[in-house]
PQR file with spaces between the fields and no chain letter, atoms N, CA, C, O and H, PARSE charges and radii, in Angstrom:
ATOM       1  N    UNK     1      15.275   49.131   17.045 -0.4000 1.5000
ATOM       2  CA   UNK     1      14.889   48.914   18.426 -0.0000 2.0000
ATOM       3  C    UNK     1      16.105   49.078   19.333  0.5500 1.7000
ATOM       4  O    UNK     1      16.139   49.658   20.418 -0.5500 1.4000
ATOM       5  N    UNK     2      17.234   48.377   18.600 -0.4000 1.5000
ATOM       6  CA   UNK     2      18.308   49.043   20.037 -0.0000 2.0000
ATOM       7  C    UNK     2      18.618   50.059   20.088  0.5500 1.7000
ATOM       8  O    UNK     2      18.759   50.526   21.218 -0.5500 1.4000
ATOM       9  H    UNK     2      17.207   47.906   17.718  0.4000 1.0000
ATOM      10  N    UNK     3      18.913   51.014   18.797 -0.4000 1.5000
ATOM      11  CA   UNK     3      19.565   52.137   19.231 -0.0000 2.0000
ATOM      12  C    UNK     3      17.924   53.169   19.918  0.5500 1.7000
ATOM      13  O    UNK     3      18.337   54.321   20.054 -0.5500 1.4000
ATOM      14  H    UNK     3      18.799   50.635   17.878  0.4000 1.0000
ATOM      15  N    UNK     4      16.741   53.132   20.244 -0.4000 1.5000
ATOM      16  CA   UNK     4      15.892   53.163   21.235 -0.0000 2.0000
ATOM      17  C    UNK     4      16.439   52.923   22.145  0.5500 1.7000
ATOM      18  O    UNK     4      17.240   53.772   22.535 -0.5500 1.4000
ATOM      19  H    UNK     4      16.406   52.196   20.133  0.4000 1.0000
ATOM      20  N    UNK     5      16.298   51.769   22.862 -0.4000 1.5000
ATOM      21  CA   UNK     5      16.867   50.580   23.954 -0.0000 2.0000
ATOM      22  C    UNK     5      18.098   51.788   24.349  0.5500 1.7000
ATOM      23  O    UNK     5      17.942   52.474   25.359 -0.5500 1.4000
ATOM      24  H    UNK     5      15.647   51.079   22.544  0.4000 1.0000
ATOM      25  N    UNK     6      18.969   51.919   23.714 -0.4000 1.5000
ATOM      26  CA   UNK     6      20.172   52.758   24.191 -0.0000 2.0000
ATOM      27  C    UNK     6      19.814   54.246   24.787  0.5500 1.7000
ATOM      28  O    UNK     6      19.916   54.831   25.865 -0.5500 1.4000
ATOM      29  H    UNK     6      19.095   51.362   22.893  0.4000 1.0000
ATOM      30  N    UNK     7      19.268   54.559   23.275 -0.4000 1.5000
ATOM      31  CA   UNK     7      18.979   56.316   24.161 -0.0000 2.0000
ATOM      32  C    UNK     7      17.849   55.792   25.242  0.5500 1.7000
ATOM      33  O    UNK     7      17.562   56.605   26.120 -0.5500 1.4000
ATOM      34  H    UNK     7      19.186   54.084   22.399  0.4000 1.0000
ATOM      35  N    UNK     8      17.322   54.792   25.261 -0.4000 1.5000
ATOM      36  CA   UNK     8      16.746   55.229   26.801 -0.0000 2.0000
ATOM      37  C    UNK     8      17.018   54.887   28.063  0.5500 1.7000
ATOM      38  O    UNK     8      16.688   55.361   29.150 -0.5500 1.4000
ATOM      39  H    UNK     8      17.555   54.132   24.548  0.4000 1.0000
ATOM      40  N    UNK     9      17.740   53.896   27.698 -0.4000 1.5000
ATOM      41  CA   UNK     9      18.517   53.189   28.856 -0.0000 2.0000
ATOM      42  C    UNK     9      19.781   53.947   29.536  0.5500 1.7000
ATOM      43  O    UNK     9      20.190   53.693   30.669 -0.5500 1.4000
ATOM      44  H    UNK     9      18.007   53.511   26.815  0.4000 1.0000
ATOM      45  N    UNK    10      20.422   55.075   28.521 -0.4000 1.5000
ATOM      46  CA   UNK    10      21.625   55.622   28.376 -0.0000 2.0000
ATOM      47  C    UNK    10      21.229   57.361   29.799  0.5500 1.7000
ATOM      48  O    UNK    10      22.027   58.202   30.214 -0.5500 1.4000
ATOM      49  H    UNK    10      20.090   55.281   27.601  0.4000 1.0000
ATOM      50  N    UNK    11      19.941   57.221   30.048 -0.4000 1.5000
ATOM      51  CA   UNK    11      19.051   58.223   30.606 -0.0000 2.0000
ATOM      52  C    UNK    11      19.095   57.754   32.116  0.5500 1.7000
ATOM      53  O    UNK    11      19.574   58.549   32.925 -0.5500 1.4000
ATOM      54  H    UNK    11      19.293   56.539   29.711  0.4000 1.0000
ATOM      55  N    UNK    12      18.579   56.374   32.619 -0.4000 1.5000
ATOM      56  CA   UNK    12      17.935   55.938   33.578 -0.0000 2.0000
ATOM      57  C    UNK    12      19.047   56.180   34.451  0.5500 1.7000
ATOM      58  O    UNK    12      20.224   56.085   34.102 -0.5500 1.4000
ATOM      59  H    UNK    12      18.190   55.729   31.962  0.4000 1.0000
ATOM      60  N    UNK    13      18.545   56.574   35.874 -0.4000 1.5000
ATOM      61  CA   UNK    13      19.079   56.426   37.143 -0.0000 2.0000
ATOM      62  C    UNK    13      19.267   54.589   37.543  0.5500 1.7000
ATOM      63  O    UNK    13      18.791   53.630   36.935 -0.5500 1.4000
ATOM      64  H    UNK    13      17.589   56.651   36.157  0.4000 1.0000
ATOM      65  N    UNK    14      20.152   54.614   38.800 -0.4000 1.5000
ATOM      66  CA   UNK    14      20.090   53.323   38.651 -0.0000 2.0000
ATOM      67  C    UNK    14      18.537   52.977   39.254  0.5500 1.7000
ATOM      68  O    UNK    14      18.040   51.952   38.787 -0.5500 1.4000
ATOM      69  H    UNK    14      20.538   55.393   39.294  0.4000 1.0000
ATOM      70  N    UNK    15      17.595   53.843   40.393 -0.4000 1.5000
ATOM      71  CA   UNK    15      16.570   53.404   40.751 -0.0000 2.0000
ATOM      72  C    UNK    15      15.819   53.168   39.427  0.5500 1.7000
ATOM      73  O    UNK    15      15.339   52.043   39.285 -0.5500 1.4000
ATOM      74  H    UNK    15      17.999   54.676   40.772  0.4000 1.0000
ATOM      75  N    UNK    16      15.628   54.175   38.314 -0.4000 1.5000
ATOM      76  CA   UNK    16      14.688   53.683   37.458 -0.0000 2.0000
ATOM      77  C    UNK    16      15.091   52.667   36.464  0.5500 1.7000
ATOM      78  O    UNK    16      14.382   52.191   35.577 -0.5500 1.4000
ATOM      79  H    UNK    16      16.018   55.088   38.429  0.4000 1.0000
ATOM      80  N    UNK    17      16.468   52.369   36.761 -0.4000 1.5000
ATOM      81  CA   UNK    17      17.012   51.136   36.001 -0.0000 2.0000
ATOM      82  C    UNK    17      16.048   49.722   36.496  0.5500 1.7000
ATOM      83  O    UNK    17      15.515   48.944   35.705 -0.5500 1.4000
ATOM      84  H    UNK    17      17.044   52.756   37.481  0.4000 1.0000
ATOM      85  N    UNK    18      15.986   49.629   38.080 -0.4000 1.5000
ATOM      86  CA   UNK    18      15.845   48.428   38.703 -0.0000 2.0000
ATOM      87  C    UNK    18      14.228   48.261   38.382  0.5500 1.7000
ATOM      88  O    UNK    18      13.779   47.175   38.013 -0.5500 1.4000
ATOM      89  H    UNK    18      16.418   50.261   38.722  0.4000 1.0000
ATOM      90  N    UNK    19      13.286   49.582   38.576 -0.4000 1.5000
ATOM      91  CA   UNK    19      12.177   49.581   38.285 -0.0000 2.0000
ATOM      92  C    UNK    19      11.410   48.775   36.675  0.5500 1.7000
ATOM      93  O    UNK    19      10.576   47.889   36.490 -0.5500 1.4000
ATOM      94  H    UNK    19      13.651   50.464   38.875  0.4000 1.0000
ATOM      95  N    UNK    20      11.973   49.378   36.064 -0.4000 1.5000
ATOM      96  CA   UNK    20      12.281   49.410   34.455 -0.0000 2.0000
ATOM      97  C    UNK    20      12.360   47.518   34.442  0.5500 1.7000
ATOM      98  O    UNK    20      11.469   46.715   34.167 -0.5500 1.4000
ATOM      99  H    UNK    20      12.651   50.098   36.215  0.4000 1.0000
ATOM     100  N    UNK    21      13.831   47.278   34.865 -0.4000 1.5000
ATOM     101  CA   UNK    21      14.021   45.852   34.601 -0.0000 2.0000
ATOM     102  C    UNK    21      12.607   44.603   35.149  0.5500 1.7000
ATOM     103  O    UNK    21      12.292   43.482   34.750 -0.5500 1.4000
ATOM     104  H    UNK    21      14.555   47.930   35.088  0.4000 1.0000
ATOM     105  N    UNK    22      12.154   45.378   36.049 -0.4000 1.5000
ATOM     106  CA   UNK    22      10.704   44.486   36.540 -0.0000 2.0000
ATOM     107  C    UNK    22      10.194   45.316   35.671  0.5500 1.7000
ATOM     108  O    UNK    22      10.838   45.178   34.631 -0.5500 1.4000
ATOM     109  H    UNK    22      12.410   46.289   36.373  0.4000 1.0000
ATOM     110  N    UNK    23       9.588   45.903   35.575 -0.4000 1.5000
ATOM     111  CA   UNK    23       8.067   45.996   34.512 -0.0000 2.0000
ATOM     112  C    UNK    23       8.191   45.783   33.537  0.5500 1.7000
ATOM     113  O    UNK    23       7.151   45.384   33.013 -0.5500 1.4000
ATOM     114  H    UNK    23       9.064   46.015   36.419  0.4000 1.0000
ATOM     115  N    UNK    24       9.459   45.865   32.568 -0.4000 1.5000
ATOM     116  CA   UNK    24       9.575   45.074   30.762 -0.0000 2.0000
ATOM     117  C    UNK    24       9.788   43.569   30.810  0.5500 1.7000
ATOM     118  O    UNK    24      10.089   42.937   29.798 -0.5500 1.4000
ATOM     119  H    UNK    24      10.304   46.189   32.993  0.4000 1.0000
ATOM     120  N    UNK    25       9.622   42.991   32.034 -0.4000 1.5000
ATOM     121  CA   UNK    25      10.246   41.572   32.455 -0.0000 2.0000
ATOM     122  C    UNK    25       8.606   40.659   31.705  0.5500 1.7000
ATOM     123  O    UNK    25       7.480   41.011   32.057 -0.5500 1.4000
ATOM     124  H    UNK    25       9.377   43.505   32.857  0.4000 1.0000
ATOM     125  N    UNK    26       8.805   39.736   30.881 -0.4000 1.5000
ATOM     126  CA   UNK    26       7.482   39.597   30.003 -0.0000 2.0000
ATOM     127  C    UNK    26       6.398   39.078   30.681  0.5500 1.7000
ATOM     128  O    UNK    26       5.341   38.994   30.055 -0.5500 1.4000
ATOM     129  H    UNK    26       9.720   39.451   30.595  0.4000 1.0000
ATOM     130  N    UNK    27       6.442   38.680   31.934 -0.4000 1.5000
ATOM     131  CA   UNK    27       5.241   38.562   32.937 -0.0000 2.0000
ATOM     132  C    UNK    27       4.280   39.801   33.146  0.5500 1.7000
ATOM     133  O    UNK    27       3.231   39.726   33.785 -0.5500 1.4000
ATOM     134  H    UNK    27       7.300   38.749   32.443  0.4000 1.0000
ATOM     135  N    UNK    28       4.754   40.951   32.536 -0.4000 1.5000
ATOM     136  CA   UNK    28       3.934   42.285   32.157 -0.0000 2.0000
ATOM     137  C    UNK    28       3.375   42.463   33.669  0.5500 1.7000
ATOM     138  O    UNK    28       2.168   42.405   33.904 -0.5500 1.4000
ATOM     139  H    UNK    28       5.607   41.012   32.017  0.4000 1.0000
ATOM     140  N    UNK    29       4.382   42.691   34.710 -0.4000 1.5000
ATOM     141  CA   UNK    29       3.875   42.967   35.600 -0.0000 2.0000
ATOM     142  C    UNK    29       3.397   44.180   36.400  0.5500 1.7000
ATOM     143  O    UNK    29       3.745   45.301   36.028 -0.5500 1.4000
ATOM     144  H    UNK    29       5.363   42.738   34.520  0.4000 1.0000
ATOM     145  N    UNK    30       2.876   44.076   37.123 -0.4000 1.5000
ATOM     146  CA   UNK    30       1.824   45.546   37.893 -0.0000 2.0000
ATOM     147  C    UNK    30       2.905   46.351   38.804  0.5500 1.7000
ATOM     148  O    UNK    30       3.832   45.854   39.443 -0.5500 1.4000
ATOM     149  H    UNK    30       2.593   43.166   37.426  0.4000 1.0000
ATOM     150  N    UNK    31       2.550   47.706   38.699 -0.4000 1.5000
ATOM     151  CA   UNK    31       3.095   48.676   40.039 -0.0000 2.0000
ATOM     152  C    UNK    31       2.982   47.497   41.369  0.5500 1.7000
ATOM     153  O    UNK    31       3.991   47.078   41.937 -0.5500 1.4000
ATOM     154  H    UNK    31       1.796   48.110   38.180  0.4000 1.0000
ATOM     155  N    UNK    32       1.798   47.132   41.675 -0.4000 1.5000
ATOM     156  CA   UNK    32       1.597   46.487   42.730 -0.0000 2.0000
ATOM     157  C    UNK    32       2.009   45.275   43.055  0.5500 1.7000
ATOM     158  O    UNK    32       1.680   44.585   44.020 -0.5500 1.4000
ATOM     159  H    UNK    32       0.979   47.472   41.213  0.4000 1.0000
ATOM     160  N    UNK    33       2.909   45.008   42.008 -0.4000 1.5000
ATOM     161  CA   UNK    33       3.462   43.895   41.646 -0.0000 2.0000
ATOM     162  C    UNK    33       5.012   43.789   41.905  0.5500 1.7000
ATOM     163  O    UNK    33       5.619   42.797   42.308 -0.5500 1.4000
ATOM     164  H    UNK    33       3.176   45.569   41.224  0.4000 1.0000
ATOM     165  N    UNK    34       5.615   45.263   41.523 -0.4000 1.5000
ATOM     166  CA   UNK    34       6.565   45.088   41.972 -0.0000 2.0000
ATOM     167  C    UNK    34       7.208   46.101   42.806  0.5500 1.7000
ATOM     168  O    UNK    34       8.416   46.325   42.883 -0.5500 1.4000
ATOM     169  H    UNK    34       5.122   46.069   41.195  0.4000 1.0000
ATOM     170  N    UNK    35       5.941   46.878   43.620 -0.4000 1.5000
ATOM     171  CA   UNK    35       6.604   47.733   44.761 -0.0000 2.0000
ATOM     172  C    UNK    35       7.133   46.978   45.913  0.5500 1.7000
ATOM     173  O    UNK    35       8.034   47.484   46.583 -0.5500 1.4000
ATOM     174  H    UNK    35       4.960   46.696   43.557  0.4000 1.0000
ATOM     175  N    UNK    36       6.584   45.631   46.251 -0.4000 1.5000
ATOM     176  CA   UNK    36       7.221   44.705   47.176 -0.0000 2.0000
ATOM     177  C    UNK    36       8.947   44.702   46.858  0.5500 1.7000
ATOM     178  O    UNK    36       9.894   45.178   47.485 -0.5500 1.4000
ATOM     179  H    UNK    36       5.853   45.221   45.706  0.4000 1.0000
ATOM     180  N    UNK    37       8.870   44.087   45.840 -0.4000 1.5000
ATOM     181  CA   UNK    37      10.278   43.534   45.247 -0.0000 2.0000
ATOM     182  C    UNK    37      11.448   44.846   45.512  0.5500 1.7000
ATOM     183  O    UNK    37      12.631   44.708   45.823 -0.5500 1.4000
ATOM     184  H    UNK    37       8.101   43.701   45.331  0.4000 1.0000
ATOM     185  N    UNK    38      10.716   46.096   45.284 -0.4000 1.5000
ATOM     186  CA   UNK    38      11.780   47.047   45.307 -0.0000 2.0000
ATOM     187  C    UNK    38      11.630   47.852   46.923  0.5500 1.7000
ATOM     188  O    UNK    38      12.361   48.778   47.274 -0.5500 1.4000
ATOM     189  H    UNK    38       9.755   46.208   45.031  0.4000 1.0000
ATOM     190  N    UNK    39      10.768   47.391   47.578 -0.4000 1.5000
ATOM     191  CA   UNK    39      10.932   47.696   48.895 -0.0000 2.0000
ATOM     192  C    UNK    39      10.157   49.199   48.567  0.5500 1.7000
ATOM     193  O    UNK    39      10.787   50.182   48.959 -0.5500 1.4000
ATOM     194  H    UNK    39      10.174   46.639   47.293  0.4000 1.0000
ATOM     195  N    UNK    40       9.196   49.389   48.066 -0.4000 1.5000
ATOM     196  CA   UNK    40       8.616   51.098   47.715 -0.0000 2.0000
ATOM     197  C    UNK    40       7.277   51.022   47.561  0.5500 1.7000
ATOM     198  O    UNK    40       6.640   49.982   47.391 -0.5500 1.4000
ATOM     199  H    UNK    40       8.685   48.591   47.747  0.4000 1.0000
ATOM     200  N    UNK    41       6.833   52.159   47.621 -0.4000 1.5000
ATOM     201  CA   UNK    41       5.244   51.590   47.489 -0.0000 2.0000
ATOM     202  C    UNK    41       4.814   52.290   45.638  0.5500 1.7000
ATOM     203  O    UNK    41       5.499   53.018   44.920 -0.5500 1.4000
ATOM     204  H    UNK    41       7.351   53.004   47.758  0.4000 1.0000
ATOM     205  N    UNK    42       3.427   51.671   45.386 -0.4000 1.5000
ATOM     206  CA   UNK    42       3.026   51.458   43.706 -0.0000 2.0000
ATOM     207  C    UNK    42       3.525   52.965   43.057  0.5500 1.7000
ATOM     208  O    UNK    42       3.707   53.028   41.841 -0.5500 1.4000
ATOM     209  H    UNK    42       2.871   51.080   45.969  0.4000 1.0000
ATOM     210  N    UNK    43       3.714   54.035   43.813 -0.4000 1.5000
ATOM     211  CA   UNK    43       3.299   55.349   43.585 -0.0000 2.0000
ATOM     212  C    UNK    43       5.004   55.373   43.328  0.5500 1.7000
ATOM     213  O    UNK    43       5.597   55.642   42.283 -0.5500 1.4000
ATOM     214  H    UNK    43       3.566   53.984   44.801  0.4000 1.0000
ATOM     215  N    UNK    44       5.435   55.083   44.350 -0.4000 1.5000
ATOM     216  CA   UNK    44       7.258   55.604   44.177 -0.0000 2.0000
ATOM     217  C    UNK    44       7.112   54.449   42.351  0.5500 1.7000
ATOM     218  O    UNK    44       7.281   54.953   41.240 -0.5500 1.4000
ATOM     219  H    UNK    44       4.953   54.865   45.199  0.4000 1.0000
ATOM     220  N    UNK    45       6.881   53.417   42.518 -0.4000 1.5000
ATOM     221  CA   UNK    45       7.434   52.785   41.262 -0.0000 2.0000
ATOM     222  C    UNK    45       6.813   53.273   40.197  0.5500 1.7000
ATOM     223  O    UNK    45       7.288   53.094   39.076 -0.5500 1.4000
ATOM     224  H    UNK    45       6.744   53.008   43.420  0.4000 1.0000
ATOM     225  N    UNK    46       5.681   53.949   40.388 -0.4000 1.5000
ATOM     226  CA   UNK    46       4.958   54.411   38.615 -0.0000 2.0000
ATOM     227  C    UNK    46       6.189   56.309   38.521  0.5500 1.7000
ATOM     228  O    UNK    46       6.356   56.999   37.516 -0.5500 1.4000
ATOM     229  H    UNK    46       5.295   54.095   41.299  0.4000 1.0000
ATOM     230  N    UNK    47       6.679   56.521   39.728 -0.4000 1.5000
ATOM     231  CA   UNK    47       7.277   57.807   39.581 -0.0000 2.0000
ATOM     232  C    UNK    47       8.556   57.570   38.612  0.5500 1.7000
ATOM     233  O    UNK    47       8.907   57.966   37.500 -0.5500 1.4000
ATOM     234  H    UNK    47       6.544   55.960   40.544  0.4000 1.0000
ATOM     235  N    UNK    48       9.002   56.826   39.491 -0.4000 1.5000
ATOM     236  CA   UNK    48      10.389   55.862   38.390 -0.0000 2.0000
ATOM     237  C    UNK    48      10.229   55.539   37.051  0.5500 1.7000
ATOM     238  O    UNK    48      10.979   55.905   36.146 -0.5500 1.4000
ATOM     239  H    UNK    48       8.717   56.504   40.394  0.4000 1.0000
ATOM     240  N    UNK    49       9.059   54.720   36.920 -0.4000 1.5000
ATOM     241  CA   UNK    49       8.743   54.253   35.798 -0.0000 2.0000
ATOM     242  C    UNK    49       8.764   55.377   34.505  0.5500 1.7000
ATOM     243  O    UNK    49       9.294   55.213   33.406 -0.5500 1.4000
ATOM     244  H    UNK    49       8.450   54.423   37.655  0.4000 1.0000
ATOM     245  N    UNK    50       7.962   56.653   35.036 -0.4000 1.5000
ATOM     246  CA   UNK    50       7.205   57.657   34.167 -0.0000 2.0000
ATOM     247  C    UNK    50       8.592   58.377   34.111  0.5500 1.7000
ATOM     248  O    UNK    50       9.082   58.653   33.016 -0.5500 1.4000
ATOM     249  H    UNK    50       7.533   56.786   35.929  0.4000 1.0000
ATOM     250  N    UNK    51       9.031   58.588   34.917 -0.4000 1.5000
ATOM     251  CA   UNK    51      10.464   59.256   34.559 -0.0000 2.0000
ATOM     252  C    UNK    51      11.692   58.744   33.440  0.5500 1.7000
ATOM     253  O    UNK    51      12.758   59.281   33.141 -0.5500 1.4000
ATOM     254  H    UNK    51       8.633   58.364   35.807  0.4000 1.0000
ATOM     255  N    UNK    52      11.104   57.573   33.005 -0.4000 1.5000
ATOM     256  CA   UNK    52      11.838   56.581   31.932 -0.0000 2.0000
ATOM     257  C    UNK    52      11.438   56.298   31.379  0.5500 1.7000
ATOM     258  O    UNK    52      11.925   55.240   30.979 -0.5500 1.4000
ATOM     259  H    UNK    52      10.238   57.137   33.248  0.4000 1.0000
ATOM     260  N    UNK    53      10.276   56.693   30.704 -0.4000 1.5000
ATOM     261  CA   UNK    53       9.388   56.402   29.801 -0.0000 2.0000
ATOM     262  C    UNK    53       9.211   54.705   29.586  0.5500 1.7000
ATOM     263  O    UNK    53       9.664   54.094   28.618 -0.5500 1.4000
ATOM     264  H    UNK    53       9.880   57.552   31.029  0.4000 1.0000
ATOM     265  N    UNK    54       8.509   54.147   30.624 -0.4000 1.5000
ATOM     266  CA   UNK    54       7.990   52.940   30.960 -0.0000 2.0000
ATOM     267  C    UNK    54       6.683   52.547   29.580  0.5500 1.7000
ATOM     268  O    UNK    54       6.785   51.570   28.838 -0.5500 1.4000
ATOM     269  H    UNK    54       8.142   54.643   31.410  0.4000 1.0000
ATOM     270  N    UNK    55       5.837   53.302   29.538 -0.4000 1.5000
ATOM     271  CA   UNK    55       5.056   53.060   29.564 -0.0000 2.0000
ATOM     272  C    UNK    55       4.841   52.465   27.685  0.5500 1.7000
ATOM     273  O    UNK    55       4.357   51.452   27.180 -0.5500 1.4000
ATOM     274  H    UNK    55       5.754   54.095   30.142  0.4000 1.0000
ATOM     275  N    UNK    56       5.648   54.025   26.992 -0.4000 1.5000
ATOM     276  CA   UNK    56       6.110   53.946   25.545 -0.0000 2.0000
ATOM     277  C    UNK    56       6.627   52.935   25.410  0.5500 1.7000
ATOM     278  O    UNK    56       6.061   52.062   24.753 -0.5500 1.4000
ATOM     279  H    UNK    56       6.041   54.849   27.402  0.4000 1.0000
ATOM     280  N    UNK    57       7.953   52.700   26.023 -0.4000 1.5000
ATOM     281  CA   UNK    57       8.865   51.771   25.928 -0.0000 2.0000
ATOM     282  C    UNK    57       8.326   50.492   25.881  0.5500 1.7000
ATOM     283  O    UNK    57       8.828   49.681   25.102 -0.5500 1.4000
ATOM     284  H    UNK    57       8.412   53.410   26.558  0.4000 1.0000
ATOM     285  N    UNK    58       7.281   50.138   26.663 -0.4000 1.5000
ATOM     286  CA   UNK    58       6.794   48.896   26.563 -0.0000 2.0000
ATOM     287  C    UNK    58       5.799   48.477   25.205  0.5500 1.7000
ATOM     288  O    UNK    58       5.599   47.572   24.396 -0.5500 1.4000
ATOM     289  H    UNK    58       6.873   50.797   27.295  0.4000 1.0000
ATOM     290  N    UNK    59       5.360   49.799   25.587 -0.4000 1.5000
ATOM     291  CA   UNK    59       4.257   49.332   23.503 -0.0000 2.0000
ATOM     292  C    UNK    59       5.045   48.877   22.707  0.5500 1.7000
ATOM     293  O    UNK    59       4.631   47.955   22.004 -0.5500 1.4000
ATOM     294  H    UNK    59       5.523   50.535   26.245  0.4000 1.0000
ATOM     295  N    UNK    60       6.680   49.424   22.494 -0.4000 1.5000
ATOM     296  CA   UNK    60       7.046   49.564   21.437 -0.0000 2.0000
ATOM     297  C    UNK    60       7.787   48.166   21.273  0.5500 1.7000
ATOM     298  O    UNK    60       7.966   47.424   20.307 -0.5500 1.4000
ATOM     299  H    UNK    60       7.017   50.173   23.066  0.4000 1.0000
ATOM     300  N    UNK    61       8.190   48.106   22.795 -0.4000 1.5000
ATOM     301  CA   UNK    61       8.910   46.443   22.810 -0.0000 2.0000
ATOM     302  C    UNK    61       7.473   45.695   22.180  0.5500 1.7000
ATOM     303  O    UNK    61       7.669   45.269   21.042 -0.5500 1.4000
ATOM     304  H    UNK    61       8.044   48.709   23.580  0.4000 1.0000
ATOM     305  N    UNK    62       6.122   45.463   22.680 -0.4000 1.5000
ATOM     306  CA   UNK    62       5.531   44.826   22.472 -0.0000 2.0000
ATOM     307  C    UNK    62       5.128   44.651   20.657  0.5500 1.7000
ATOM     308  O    UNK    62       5.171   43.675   19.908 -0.5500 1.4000
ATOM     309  H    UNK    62       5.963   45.809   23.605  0.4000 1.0000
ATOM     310  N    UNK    63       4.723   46.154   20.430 -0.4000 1.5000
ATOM     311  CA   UNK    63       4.906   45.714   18.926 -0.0000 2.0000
ATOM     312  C    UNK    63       5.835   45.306   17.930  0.5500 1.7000
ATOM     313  O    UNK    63       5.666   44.816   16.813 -0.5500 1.4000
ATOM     314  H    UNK    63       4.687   46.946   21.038  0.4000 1.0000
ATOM     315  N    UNK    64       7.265   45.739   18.832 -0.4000 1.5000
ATOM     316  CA   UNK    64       8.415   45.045   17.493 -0.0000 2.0000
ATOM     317  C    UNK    64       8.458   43.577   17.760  0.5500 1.7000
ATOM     318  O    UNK    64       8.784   42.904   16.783 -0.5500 1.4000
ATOM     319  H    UNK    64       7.402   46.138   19.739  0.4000 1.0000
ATOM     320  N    UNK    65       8.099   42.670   19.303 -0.4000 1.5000
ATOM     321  CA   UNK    65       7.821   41.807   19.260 -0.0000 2.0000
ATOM     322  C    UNK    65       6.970   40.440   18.449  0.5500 1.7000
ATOM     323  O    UNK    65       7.361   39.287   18.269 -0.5500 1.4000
ATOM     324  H    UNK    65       7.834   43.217   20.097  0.4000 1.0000
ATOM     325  N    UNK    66       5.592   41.148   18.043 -0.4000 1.5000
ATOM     326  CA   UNK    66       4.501   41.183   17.513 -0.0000 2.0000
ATOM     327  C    UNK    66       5.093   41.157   15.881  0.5500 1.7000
ATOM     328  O    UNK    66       4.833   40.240   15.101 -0.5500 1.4000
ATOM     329  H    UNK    66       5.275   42.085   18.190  0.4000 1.0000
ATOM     330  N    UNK    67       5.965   42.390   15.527 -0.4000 1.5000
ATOM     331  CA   UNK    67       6.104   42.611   13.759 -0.0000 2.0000
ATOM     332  C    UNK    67       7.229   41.138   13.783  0.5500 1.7000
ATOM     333  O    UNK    67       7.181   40.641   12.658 -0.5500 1.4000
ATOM     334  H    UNK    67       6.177   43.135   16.161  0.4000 1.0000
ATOM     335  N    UNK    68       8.031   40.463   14.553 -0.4000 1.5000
ATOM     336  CA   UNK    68       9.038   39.782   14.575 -0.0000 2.0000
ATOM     337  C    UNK    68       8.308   38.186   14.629  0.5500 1.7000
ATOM     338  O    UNK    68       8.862   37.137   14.303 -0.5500 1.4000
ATOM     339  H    UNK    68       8.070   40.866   15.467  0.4000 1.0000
ATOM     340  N    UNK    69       7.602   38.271   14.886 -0.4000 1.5000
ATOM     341  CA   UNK    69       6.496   36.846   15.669 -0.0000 2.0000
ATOM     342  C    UNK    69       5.956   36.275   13.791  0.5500 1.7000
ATOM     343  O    UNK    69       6.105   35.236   13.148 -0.5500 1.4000
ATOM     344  H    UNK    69       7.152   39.124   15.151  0.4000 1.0000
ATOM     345  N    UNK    70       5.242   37.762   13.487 -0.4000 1.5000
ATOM     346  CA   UNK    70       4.616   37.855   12.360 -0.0000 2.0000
ATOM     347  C    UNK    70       5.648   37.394   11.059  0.5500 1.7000
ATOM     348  O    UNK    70       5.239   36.647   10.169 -0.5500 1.4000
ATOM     349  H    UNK    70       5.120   38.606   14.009  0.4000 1.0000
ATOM     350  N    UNK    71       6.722   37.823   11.077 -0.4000 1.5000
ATOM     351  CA   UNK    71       8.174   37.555   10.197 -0.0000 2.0000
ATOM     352  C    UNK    71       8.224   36.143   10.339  0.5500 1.7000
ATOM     353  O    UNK    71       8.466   35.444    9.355 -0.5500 1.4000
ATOM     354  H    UNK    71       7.053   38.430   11.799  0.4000 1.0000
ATOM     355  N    UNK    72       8.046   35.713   11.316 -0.4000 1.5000
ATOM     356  CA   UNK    72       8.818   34.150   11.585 -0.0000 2.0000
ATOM     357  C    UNK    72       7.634   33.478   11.177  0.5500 1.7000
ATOM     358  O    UNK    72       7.791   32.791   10.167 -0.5500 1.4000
ATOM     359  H    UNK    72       7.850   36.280   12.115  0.4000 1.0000
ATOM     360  N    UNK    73       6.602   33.478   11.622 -0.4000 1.5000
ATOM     361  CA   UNK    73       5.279   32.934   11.134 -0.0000 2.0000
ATOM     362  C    UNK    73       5.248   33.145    9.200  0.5500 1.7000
ATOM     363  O    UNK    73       4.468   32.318    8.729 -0.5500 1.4000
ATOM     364  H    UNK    73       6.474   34.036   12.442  0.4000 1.0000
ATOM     365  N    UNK    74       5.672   33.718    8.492 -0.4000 1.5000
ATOM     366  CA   UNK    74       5.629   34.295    7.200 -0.0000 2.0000
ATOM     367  C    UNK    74       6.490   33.634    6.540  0.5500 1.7000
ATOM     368  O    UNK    74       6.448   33.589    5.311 -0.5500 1.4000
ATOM     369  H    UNK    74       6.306   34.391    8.874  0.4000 1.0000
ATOM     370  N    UNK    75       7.765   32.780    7.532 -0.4000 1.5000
ATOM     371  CA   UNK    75       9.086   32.556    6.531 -0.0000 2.0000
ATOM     372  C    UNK    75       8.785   30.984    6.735  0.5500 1.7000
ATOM     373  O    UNK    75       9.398   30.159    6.057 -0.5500 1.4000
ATOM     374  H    UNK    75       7.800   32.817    8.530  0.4000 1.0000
ATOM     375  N    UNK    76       7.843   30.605    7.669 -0.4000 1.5000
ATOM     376  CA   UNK    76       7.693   28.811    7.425 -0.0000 2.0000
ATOM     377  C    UNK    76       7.477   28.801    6.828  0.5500 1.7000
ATOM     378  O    UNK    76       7.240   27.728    6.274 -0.5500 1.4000
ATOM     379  H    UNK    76       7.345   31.275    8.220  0.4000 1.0000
């Protein structure tokens, strides 16, 4: 998962950095959620997003989350 995390992070502009950091933030929040915060509207933030592969990135956090949850649950 980090060396992921790296090559994709190692890509981002700083706008799709700031974007990025709100939508993997675990409140799993909406375009509409955080075009306020970045002063842009839903459309500029899904442009950012898609340009950084937002969308992958988040499944994948979510399932290594999920395989890690499952590990810890297994070793009580």
């Amino acid at each position: 998962m980090a060396r992921l995390l790296f090559e994709r992070t190692s890509r981002w502009t700083q706008p799709q950095a700031e974007a990025m950091a709100l939508y993997l933030h675990p409140d799993n929040r909406t375009l509409n959620d955080i075009a306020p915060t970045l002063g842009i509207s839903p459309q500029a933030v899904n442009y950012r997003l898609g340009g950084g592969g937002a969308t992958r990135l988040r499944m994948d956090l979510q399932l290594w989350e999920e395989e890690k949850v499952r590990e810890l649950e297994a070793a009580q």
